[in-house]
Each structure stands twice: as structure tokens, then as C-alpha cells.
C-alpha positions as CSV (number, residue, x, y, z in Angstrom):
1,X,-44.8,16.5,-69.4
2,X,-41.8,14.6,-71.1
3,X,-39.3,16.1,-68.2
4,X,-42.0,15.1,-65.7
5,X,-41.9,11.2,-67.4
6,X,-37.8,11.4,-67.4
7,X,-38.2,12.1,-63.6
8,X,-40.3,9.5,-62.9
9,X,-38.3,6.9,-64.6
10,X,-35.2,7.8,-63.1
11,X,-36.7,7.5,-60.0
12,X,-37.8,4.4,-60.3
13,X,-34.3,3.5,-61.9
14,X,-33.0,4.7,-58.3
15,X,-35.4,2.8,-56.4
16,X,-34.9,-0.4,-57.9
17,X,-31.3,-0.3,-57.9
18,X,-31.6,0.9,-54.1
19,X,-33.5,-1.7,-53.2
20,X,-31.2,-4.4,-55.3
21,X,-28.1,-2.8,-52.7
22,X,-30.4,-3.8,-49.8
23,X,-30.8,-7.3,-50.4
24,X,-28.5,-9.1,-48.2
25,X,-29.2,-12.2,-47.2
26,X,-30.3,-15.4,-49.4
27,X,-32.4,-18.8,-48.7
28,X,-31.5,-21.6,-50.9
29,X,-33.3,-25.1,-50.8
30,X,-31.5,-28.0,-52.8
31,X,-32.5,-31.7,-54.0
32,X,-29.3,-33.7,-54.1
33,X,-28.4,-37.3,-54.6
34,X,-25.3,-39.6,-54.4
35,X,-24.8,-41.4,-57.7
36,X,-21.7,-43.4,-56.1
37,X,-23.5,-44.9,-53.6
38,X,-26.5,-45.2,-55.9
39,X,-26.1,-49.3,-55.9
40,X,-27.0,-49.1,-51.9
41,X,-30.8,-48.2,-52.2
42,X,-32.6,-45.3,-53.3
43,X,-31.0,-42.1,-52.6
44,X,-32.0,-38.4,-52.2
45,X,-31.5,-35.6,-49.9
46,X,-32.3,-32.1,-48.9
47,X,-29.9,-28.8,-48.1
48,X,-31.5,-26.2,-47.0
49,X,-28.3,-22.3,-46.6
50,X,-29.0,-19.3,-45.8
51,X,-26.2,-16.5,-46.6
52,X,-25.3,-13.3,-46.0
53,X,-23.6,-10.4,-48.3
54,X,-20.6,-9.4,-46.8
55,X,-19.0,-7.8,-50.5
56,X,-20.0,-7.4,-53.4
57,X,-18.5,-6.1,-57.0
58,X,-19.0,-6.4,-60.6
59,X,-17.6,-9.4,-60.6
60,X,-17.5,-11.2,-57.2
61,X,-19.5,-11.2,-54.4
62,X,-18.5,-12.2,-51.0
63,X,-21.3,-14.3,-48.2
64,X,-21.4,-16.2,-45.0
65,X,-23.9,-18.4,-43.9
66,X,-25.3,-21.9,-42.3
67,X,-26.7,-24.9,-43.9
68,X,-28.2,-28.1,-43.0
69,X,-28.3,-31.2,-45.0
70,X,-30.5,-34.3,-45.0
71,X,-29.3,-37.3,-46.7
72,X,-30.9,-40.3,-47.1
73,X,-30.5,-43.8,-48.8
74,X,-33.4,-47.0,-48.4
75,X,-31.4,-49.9,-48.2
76,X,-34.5,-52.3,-49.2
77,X,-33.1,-51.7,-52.8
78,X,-29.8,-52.6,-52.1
79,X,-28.1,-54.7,-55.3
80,X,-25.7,-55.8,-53.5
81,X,-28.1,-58.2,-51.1
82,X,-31.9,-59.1,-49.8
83,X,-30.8,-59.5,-46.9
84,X,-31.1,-55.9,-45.7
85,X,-34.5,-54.1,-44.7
86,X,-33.0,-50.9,-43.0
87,X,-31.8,-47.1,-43.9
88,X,-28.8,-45.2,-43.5
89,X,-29.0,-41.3,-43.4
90,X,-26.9,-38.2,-42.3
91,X,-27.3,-35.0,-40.8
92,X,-25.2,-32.0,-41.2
93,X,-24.8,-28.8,-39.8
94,X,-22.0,-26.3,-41.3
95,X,-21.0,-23.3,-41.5
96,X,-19.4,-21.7,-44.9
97,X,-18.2,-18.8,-47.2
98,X,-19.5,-18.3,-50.8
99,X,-17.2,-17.6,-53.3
100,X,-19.3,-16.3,-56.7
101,X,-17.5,-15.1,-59.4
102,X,-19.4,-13.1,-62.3
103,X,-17.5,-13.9,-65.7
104,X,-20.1,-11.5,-68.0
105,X,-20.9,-8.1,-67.9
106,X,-24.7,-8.9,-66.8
107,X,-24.5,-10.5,-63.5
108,X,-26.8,-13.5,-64.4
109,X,-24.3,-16.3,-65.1
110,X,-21.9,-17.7,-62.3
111,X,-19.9,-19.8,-60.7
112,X,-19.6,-20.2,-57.2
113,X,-17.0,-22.0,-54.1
114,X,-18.1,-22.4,-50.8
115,X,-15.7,-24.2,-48.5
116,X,-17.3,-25.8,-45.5
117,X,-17.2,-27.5,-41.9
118,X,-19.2,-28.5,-39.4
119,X,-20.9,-31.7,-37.8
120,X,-22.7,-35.2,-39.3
121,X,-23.9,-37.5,-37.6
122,X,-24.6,-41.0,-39.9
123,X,-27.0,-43.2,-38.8
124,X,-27.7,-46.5,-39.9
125,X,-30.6,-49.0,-38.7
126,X,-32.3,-51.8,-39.7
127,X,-32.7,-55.7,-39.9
128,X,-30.6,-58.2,-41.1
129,X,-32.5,-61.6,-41.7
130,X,-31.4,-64.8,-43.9
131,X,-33.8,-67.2,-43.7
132,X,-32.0,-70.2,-45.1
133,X,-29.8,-69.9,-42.4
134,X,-32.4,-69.3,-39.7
135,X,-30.3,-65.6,-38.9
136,X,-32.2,-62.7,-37.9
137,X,-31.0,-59.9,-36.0
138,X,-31.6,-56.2,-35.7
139,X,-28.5,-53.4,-35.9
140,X,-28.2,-49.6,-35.2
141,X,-25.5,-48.0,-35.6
142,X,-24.4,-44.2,-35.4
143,X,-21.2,-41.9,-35.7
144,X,-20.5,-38.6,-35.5
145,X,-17.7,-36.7,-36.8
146,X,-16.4,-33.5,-37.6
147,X,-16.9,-32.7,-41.6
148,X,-15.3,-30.1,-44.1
149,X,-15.4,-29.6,-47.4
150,X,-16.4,-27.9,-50.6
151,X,-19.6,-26.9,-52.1
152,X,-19.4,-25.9,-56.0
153,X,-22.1,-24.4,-58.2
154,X,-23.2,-22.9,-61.4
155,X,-26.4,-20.7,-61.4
156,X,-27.8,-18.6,-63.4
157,X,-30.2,-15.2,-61.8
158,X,-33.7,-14.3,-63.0
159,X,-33.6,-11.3,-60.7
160,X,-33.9,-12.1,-57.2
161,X,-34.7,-16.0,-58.1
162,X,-31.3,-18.1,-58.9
163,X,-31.0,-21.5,-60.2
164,X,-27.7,-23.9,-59.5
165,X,-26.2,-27.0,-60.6
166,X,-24.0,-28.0,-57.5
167,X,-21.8,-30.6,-56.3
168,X,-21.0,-31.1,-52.6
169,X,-17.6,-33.0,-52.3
170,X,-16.9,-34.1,-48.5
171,X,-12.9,-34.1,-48.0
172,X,-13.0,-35.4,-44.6
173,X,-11.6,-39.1,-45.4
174,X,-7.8,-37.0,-46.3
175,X,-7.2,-36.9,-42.7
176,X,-8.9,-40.1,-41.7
177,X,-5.9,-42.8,-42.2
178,X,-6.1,-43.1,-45.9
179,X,-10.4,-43.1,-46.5
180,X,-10.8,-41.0,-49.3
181,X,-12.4,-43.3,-51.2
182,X,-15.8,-41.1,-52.5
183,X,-18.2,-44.2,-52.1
184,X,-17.1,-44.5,-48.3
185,X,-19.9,-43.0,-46.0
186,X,-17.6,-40.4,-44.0
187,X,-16.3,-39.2,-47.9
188,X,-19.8,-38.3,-49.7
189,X,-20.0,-36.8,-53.1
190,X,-23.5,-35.7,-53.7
191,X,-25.1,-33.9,-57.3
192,X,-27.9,-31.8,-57.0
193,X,-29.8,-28.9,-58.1
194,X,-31.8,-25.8,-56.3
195,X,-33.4,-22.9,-55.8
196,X,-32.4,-19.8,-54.3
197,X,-34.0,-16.3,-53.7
198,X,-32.4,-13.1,-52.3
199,X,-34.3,-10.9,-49.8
């Protein structure tokens, strides 16, 4: 009976580490917002990856995916004027690798580098009216351009569920005559948190 109990746990022991070898790709859905630009309006944002394993050790694993990311920022709470009854947001799509380094012997803490490009389009639309001065006017205004940069996490795994801190750091304003200033819209630094889950 005991042998027959030793069997069946090292079975199971098999099957779940089989099964932990076959899980390849992973969704992750994060809440970000930009605390530079915070003074604009009200801020938040979506980011939706998915990623798959191309290597994997004890202490790194290796993955490629897509992402999309949703920005947004209410300019009816601007600080800086009343003035303003309009909205700016972008939209990304990218591409990137992830980079997640293991520093402990349990593979639950870690950090993570994911370099990125792709496309954003940054929309902004609205009304303008100052009624002392009898101006009113209406203004839409969008730009696209090609975007790169880094992604950069710490998460922590409760088996197939992870948790991250992350900061997305736009780099694009190097190469664009001297704009990397982090509050400029085409150079966005965003703070978030999310959720991932391997299947």
C-alpha cells in the first residue's frame, strides 16, 4: 500500500511539473497612469501583452510577444486653465522581448526588461472657449509616430497567477531634435500595476 502511495505521488509530481513545462504563452492586463503629466487632467490607462516562452532556466526566462496600450487623460481638470473641455489619449501597438531574471532559488520573485517598438497614434480633441473674450473654437488634433522603448517590472508568482509593479519609459524624444523631456506627449513615462496568468 505505502509503495502504491509513493507511486501515486510521484506521479502526480511528474504531471504537475509536465504540465508547468507546457505552459507557454502568458496574458497580462495592466492599470497604468502618468504621474508627470498628472497636472493635465485625470489620467489612467490600460495595457493589455500577450507573450510567448521561447527559453527558459533557473534563472532567466526568455518571451516574445504584442501589446496594446490605451492611455488616456480628461483635460476638464486641467490646473493649468478652464479654458479647456477636451481629452487627449494614445494608442499603441508594439511588439517586444521579455527579459525575467530569477535572483532566488524559488522562481517566485523577479525582475523583468522588455524593450519595445511599434506605433502611437495621440489624439487630442476638444473646445477651447473664453468667455470674457467672446473666443470659442473647437480643435482636433492627431499624430502618429513610430515608438520604442522599455518596459520594466517586478512581480512576484503565485503559481500560474503573477503580480508586477512596472514602469513603461517611452525613449522616442532621443531621436526627435532634442524632446526628451518625460512630460512631453511623444516621451511618456507611465507607473502601473497588473496582473498576469500563464496558460
Amino acid at each position: 500500500m505505502k509503495n502504491i502511495l509513493y507511486v501515486l505521488l510521484l506521479s502526480c509530481f511528474m504531471m504537475n511539473a509536465q504540465e508547468s513545462n507546457t505552459r507557454k504563452w502568458k496574458l497580462e492586463l495592466g492599470y497604468t497612469t502618468d504621474i508627470i503629466n498628472a497636472s493635465f487632467g485625470e489620467h489612467y490607462g490600460l495595457v493589455f501583452k500577450v507573450k510567448r516562452k521561447l527559453l527558459e532556466s533557473k534563472k532567466i526566462t526568455l518571451m516574445a510577444g504584442a501589446g496594446y496600450q490605451n492611455n488616456f487623460i480628461n483635460e476638464n481638470e486641467n490646473m493649468f486653465t478652464d479654458h479647456v473641455d477636451g481629452y487627449t489619449r494614445d494608442l499603441s501597438v508594439i511588439g517586444l522581448f521579455d527579459f525575467s531574471f530569477y535572483p532566488f532559488n524559488k522562481r517566485r520573485f523577479y525582475m523583468s526588461v522588455q524593450p519595445f517598438l511599434g506605433y502611437t497614434n495621440l489624439k487630442s480633441k476638444g473646445d477651447l472657449y473664453i468667455d470674457h473674450l467672446n473666443v470659442y473654437e473647437k480643435y482636433k488634433h492627431s499624430y502618429s509616430y513610430f515608438n520604442y522603448g522599455m518596459i520594466n517590472s517586478l512581480g512576484y508568482t503565485f503559481n500560474r497567477v503573477t503580480v508586477t509593479f512596472d514602469i513603461w519609459s517611452s525613449l522616442k524624444g532621443i531621436t526627435d531634435s532634442g524632446r526628451f523631456r518625460p512630460g512631453d506627449f511623444d516621451s511618456r513615462l507611465f507607473f502601473g500595476m497588473g496582473v498576469g496568468y500563464m496558460l
